[in-house]
VOKOLDREN-774445 format. One record per residue (C-alpha): residue number from 1; residue in one letter; chain; y negated, x, z. Coordinates in Angstrom, 3 decimals. Each point is the difference from the previous one (the first is absolute). Layout:
BEGIN
(NUM "A" "A" (Y X Z)) ...
//
This chain:
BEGIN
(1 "X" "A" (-5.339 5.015 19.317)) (2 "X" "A" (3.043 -0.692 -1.833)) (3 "X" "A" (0.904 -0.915 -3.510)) (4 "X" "A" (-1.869 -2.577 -1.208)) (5 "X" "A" (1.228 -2.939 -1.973)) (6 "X" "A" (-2.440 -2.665 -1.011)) (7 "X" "A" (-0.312 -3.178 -2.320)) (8 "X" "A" (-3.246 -1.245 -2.011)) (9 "X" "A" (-0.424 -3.363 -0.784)) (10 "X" "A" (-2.914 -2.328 -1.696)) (11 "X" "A" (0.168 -3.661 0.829)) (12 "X" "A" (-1.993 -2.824 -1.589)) (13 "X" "A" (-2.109 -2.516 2.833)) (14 "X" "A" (3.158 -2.109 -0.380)) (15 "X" "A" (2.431 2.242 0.555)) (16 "X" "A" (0.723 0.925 -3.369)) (17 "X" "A" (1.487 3.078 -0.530)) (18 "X" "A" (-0.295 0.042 -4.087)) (19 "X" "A" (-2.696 -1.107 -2.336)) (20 "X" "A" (1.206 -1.152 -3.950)) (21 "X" "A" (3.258 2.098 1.151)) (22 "X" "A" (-1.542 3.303 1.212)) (23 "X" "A" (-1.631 0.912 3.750)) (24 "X" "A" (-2.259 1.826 -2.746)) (25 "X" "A" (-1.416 -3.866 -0.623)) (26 "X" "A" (-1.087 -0.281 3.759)) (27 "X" "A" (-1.898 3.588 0.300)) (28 "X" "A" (-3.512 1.025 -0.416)) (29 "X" "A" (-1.917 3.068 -0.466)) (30 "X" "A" (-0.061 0.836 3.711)) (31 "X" "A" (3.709 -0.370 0.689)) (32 "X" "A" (0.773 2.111 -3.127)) (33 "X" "A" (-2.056 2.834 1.857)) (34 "X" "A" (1.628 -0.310 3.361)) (35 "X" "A" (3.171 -0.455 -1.672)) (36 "X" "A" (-0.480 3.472 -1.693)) (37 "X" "A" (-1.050 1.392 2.859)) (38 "X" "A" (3.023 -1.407 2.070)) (39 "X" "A" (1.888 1.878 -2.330)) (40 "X" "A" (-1.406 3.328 0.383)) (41 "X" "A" (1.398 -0.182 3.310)) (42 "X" "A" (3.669 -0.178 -0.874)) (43 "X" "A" (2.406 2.236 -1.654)) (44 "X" "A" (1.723 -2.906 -1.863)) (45 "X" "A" (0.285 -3.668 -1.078)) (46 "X" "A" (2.915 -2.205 0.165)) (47 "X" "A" (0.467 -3.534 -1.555)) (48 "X" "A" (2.373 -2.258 -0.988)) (49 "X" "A" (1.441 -1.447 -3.046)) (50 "X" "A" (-2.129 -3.301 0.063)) (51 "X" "A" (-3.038 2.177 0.574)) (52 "X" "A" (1.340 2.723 -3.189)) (53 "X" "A" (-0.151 -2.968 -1.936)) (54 "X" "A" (-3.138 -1.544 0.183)) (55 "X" "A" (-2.316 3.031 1.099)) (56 "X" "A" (-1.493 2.690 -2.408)) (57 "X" "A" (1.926 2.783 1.594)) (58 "X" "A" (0.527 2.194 -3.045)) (59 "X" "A" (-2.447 2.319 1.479)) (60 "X" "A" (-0.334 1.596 3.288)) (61 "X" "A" (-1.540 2.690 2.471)) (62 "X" "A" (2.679 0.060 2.074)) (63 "X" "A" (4.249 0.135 -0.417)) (64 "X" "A" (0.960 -3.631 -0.746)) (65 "X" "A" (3.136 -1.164 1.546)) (66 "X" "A" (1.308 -3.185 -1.466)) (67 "X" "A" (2.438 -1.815 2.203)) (68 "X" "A" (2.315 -1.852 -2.728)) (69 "X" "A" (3.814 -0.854 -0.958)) (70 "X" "A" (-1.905 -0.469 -3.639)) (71 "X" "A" (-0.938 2.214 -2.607)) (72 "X" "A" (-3.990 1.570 0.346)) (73 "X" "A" (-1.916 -2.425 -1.953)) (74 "X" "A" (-1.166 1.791 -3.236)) (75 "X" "A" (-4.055 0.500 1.186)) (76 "X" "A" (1.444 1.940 2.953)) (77 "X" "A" (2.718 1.669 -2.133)) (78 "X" "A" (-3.420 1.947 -1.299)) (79 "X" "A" (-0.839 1.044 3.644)) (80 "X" "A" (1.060 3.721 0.605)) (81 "X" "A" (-0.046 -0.452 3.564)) (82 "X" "A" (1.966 -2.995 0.510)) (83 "X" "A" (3.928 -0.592 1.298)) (84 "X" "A" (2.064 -2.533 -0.138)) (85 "X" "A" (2.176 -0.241 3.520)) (86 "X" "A" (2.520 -2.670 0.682)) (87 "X" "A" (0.147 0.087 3.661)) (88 "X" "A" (-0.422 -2.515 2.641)) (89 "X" "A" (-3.224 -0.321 1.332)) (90 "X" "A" (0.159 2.170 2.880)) (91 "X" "A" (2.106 2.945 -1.304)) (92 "X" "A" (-2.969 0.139 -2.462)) (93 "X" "A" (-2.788 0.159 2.476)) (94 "X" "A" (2.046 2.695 1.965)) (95 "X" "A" (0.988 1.949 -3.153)) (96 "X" "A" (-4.170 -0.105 -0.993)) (97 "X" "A" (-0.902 1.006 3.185)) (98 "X" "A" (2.290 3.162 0.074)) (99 "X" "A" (-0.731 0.585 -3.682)) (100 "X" "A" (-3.904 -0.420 0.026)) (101 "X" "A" (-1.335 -0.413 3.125)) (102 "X" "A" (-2.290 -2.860 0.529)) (103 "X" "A" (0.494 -3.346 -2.167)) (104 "X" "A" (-2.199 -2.916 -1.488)) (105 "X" "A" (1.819 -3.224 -0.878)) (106 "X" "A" (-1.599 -1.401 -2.486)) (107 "X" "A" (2.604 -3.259 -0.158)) (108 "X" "A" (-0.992 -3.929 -0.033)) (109 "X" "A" (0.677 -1.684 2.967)) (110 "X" "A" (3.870 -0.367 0.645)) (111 "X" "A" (0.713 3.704 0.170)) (112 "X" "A" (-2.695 0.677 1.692)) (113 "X" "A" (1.361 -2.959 2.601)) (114 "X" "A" (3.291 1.736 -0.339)) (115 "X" "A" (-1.683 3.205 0.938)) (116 "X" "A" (-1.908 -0.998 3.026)) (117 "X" "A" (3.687 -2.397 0.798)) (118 "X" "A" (1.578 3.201 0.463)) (119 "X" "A" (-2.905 2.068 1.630)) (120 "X" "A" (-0.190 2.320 -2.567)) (121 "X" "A" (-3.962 -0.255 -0.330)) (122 "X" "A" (-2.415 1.419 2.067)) (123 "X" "A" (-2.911 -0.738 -1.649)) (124 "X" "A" (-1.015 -3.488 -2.184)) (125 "X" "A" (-3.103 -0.251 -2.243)) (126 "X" "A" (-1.323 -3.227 -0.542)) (127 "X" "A" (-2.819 -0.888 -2.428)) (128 "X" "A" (-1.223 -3.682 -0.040)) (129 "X" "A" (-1.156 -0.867 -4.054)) (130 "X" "A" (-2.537 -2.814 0.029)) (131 "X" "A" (2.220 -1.121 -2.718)) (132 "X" "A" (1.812 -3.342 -0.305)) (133 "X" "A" (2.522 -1.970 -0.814)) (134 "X" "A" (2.252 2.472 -0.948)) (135 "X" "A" (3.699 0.330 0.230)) (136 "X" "A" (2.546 1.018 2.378)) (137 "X" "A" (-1.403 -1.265 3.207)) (138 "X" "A" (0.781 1.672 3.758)) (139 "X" "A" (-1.387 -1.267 3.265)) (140 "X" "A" (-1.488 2.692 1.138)) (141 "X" "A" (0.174 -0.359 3.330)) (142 "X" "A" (3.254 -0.002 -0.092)) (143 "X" "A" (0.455 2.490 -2.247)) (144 "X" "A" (-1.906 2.684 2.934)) (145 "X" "A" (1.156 -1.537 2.866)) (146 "X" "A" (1.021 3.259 2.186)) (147 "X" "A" (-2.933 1.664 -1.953)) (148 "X" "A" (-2.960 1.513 2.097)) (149 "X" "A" (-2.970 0.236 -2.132)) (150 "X" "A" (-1.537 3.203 0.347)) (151 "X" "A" (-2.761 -0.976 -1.999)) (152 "X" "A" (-2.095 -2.813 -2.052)) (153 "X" "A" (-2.857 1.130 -2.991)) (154 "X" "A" (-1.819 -3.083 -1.272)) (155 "X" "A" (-0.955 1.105 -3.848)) (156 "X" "A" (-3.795 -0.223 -0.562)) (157 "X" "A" (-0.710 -2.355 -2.342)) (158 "X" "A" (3.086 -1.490 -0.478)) (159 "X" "A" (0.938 -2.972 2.303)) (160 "X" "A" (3.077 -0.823 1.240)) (161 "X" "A" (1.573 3.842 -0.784)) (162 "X" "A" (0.873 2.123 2.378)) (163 "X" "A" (2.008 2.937 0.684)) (164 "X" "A" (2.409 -0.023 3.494)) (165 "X" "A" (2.298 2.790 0.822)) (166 "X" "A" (2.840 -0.339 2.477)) (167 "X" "A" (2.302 2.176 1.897)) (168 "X" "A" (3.499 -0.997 0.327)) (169 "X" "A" (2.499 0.881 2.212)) (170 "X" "A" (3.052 1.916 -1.465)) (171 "X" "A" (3.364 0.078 0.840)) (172 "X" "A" (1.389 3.185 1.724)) (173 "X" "A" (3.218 0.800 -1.752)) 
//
């Protein structure tokens, strides 16, 4: 098995992919597990500006690469294990991947669509947050469509969440 590059996103019953401005908003104490645990299996993170902004990333587990043309916002500034790269969106994935090894994207929705656009994902995490309205709606059957769902977990106790993982086909360059 090669390299693996994957995304994780939480999405709100209507498609929201934010919550009062944060994904943080649509999660629950079962996604914050997996979500930790997702990590675990990864050798670093990578998000993007919009996502540096908004999301407490002054702390992490793993190397955090920040995929900017801005300055590191000042919470992430504190973060010892953060860069800042101004690349395009695939020179950065391949540059991770050489440098690290296997990488989480931890991005909102358009650079993960960007990502899976260019077939640089091989892996997507979805979680489904009984929350809503929120903000910054997707269709998300659009959003997967070329996805096949490895799996489905219904979360006890909690209806309407669920966690799907897909694979995705990447590009052969």
């Amino acid at each position: 098995m090669g390299i693996r590059v994957a995304a994780n996103l939480v999405v709100g019953l209507d498609g929201s992919t934010t919550y009062n401005g944060t994904s943080k908003g649509l999660s629950f104490p079962a996604d914050r597990l997996r979500f930790h645990r997702l990590r675990a299996e990864f050798q670093a993170i990578l998000i993007g500006s919009n996502t540096a902004k908004n999301e407490p990333y002054g702390k992490t587990p793993l190397p955090l690469i920040v995929l900017s043309h801005h300055p590191l916002p000042e919470l992430i500034k504190t973060n010892e294990r953060a860069v800042l790269w101004d690349l395009s969106l695939p020179a950065a994935i391949t540059r991770a991947k050489q440098e690290y090894g296997d990488l989480l994207v931890e991005a909102g929705p358009k650079l993960i669509a960007a990502a899976m656009g260019w077939g640089l994902l091989t892996e997507l995490f979805i979680t489904i947050s009984p929350t809503s309205p929120g903000e910054n709606q997707i269709d998300l059957h659009e959003f997967i469509v070329g996805a096949e769902e490895i799996s489905r977990e219904t979360i006890k106790d909690l209806p309407g969440a669920l966690f799907l993982h897909y694979r995705l086909a990447p590009s052969h360059d």
